[in-house]
N, C-alpha and C positions, 0 to 999 in steps of 0.2 A: 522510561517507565511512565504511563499513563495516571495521572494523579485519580483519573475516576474508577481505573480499572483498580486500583490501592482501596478505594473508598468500597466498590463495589464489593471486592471481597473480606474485606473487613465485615461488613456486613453479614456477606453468607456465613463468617467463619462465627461471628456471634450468636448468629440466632440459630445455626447448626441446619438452614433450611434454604436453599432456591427460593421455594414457592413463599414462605414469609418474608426474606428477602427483599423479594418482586415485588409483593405488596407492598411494605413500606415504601422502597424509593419509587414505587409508580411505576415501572417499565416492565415488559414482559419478557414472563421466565425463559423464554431461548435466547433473549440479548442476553439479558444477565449471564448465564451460563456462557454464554461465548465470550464476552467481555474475561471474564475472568478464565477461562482457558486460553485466552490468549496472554492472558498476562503468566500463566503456567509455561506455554511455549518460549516464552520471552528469557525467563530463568530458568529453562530448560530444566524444573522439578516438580512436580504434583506435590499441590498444595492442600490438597480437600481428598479425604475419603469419600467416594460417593457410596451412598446404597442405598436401601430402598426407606430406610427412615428419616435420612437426612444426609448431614455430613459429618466431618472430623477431619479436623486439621492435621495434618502429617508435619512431622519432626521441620521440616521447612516450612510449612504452613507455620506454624508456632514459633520458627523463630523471627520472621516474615510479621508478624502482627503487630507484635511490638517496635517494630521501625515504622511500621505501617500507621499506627496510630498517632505515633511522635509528626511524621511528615504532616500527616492531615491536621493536627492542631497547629503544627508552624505556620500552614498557611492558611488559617482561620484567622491566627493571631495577625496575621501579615496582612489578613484584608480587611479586617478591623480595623488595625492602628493606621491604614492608610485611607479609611474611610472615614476616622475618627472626626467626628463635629467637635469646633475648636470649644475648649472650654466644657464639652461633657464628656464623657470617659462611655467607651461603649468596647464593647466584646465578650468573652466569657473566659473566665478566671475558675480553672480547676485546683482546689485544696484536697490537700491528703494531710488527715492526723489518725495517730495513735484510737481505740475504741475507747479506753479510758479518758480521754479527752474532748475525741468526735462528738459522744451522746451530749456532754455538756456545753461544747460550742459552738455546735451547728445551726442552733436552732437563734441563739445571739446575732451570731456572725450572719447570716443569712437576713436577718430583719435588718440589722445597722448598713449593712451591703446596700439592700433596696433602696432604705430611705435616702443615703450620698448617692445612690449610683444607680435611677432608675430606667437607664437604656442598657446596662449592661445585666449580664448572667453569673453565676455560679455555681458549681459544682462542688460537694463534698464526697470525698472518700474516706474510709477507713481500713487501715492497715499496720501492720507491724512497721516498728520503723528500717528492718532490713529492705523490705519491700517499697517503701514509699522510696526510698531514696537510689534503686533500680527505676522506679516511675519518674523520677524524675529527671535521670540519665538519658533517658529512652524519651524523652517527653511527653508520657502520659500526662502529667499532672505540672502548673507551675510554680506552687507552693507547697513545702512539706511542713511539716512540725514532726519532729521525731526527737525521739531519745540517743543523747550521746553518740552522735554520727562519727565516724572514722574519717578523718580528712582526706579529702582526695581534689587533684587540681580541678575537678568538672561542678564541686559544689562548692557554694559559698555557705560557708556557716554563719548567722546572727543567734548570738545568745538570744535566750527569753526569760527564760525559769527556773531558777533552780527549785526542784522536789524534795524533802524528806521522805525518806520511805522508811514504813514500819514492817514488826512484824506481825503481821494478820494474824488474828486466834479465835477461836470461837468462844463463845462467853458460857461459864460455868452459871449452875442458879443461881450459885451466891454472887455473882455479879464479876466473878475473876475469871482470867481465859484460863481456857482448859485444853489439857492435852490431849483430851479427845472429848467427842460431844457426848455432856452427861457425866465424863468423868470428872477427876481429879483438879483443884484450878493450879494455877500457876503462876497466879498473883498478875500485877498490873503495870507494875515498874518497868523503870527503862532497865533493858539488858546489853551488856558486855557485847561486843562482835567474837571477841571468842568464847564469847556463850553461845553464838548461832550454831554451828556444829551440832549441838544436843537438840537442835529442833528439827526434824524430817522435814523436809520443805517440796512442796507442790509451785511447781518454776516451769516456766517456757523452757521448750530447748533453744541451743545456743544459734544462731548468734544473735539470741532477743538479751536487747541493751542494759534491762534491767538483771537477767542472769549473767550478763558479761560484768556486769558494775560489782554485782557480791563474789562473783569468783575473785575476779581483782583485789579487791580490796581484804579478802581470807587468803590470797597467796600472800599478799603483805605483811600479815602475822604466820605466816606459814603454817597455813587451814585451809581446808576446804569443807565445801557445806553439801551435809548426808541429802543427798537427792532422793526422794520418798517416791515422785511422779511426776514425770514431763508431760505438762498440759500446754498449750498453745491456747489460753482464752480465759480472759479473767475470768468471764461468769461460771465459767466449769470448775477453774480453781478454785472461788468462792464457794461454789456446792459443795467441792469435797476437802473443803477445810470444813463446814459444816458438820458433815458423815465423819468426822474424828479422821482422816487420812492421811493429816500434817499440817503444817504450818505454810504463807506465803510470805514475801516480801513485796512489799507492792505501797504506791506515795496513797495518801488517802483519798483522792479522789474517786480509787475502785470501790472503796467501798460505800460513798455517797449516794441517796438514793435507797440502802437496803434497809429493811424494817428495824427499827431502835432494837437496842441487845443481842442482835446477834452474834459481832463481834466485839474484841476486845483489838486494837492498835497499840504495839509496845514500839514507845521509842526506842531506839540505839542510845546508850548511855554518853556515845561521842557519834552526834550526828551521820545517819548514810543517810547522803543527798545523789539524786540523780540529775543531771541538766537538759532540759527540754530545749531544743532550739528550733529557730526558722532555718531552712534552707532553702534556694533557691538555685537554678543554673547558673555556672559561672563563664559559661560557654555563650550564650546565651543573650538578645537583648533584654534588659528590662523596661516591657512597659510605662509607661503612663499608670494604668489600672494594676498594674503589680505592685506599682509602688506603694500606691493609693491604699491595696489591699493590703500589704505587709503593717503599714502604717496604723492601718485602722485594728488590726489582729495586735497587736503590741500596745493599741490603746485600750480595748475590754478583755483581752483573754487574761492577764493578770487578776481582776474582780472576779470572774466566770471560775478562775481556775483554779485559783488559792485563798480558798476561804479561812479557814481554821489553823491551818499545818504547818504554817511558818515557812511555809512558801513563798521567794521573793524574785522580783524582777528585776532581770540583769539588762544591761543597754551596748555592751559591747559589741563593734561586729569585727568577725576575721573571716580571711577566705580560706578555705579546705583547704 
């Protein structure tokens, strides 16, 4: 299998176009096109829907991509580290975190990055941590930060953080959360976990780590929590805890950033903490610059990440 025919259709299968395609890497749109139907003949599957708009990837196209992506950064990484000038760190270094963490440390993480390491690159992503840690598999990406990962032999897990998580509420005028906006408050105290039940909750569906942690931890008193509305995105949940629709659970970082009063954060009367960790391949070399990078993420995402919440930094590493 031709490494550029990988590269080339990766390409078409992105931008969903030949002709933009073409453009970007320079070459003209009937190589292009043959290039990658020859890589079709190869695996005897069509990989691209063609029509007259563009394209679309086919069920093997799709599953083709994702190996296809991992390949082509293995050997980015392989002619870096073997081009590498002794003594500076050069390549590019893809991170995947969580959105409630990405908005607040990309913008750190990318400036301290430059300043140590100004021959090399970076990349941020943002994603669920189910998904980051598939990117990671796959080799999209060679750092995650995710929540409470499932051990498995292909990743290695480094503690980082453990999170408090509250529960979200909208704030009455009298200054207490209310059980809907406008209505009723409901004071400000910390509450019981078998209090949670009585609060409708606006929650990711499953297997997002933070709805994985309160099912668990409500089957342990033998409860579970009244599901109001399965949203997948903090800033959506936050609008309709707003709109009176129910209640979140979520560390307070989601809500840093939103205008003073609108919410109210009720502690758990006996700490629900979630654990943020790094993960990387275990399968995998590491780097020079991964290490450099994991290094430097463990030295400011602590400050960045846990301001107020009793948030603290863990130092252990285990492998999945």
């Amino acid at each position: 299998m031709d490494i550029k025919q990988l590269d080339y259709f990766v390409h078409v299968a992105e931008l969903g176009s030949f002709t933009k395609a073409a453009a970007l890497l320079s070459i003209a749109q009937p190589a292009l096109s043959r290039q990658v139907r020859l890589l079709e003949i190869e695996l005897k599957q069509n990989l691209l829907y063609r029509n007259g708009r563009g394209v679309s990837m086919t069920d093997a196209g799709k599953r083709l991509i994702e190996h296809a992506r991992g390949i082509l950064q293995q050997v980015d990484r392989a002619r870096d580290e073997l081009g590498r000038a002794v003594g500076t760190p050069v390549g590019r270094i893809t991170v995947a975190a969580p959105p409630s963490v990405e908005k607040f440390l990309t913008v750190p993480l990318v400036k301290s990055f430059h300043a140590l390491f100004p021959a090399a690159s970076l990349a941020m992503i943002g994603g669920l941590s189910f998904y980051i840690l598939e990117w990671l598999t796959t080799g999209r990406i060679d750092i995650g930060i995710a929540y409470n990962p499932v051990p498995t032999p292909a990743v290695e897990i480094i503690p980082f953080l453990e999170e408090e998580l509250f529960l979200i509420c909208p704030r009455h005028p009298d200054g207490k959360a209310s059980a809907k906006a406008g209505g009723k408050s409901t004071g400000t105290g910390p509450i019981s976990l078998r209090d949670l039940p009585r609060y409708p909750l606006i929650i990711p569906s499953r297997p997002n780590a933070i709805r994985m942690r309160v099912e668990t931890q409500l089957a342990g008193i033998g409860a579970k929590p009244e599901v109001a509305l399965e949203i997948d995105g903090v800033p959506a949940i936050l609008d309709l805890v707003l709109e009176g629709y129910g209640y979140a659970v979520l560390p307070m970082n989601a809500i840093r950033g939103q205008p003073a009063g609108r919410f109210v954060a009720r502690r758990f009367s006996r700490p629900l903490t979630t654990h943020l960790t790094l993960v990387i391949p275990a399968q995998r070399p590491t780097t020079p610059l991964m290490r450099m990078t994991l290094d430097l993420i463990r030295e400011i995402g602590p400050g960045i990440l846990a301001p107020q919440t009793g948030t603290r930094a863990v130092a252990k590493r285990r492998r999945a």
